[in-house]
C-alpha positions, 0 to 999 in steps of 0.5 A: 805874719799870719795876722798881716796876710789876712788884713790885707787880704781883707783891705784887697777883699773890702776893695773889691766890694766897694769896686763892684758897688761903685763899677756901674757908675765908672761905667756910665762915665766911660762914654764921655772919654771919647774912646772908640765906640768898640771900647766904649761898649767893652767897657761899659758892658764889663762894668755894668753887667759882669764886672759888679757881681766879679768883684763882688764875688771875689770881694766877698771871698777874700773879706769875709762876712765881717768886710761885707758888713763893714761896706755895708754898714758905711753905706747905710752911713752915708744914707743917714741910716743905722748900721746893721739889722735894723726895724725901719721906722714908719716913715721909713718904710713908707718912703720905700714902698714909694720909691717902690711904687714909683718904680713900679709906675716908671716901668708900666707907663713907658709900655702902655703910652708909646709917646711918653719917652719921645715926651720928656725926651727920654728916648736917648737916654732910656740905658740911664733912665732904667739904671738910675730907677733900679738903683732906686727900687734897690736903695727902696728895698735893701736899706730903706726897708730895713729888716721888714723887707727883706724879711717879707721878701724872704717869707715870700719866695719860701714855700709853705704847706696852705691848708684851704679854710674850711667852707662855712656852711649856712644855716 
């Protein structure tokens, strides 16, 4: 009986982790219900803002590490990758610090030429134009990346004492 409480606890767990991942694309379909447009923005607001990370707390309390890692390694299946840690091949890598450098570029250029938007007709769709370039840079960084980047990031945001090189002198 014991053993059943915690499966389905981790089947509703692994349930709620696949829901906060999938809410913000439940969220970009709720326009095209023609609801009103006060429960249009409640909606989408709840799915793309609070709702993911709800459900992926409450997910991740109920499924544990082992639930987390089984969405996450389905996820990486369904990307073609490999399951778990992992080092990124070369190819691989550099494929993310493209889509990283594309990030980067999509989000500069809009602010330094003021037409570009209006340009490629961007204007009224600039809420998918973001999310659809941030879910990118985070495809780039978590799976495509692999164990490097997250290493790097974590090494990054880590203090370290830095001792100054010593002034060379001449002679």
């Amino acid at each position: 009986m014991n053993s059943s409480k915690t499966a389905l606890r981790s089947k509703i767990g692994i349930a709620l982790i696949v829901m906060g991942f999938i809410s913000p694309v439940i969220g970009l379909l709720i326009p095209f219900f023609n609801l009103s447009s006060t429960l249009t923005t409640s909606l989408v607001a709840v799915f793309m803002v609070g709702g993911p990370e709800v459900f992926l707390v409450i997910g991740t309390a109920l499924a544990g590490k082992q639930g987390i890692t089984l969405v996450q390694n389905k996820l990486k299946r369904m990307l073609g990758l490999p399951e778990g840690r992992y080092p990124a091949t070369k190819r691989q890598y550099n494929l993310a610090l493209f889509i990283m450098f594309m990030w980067l570029i999509s989000l500069t250029v809009p602010l330094y030429i003021p037409g570009f938007m209006e340009l490629l007709h961007l204007d009224q769709l600039m809420w998918y134009y973001y999310l659809i370039i941030d879910l990118l840079f985070i495809v780039a960084f978590v799976f495509l990346g692999g164990h490097q980047f997250t290493t790097k990031f974590a090494r990054l945001i880590t203090w370290e004492e830095w001792e100054l090189p010593e002034k060379k002198t001449d002679n």
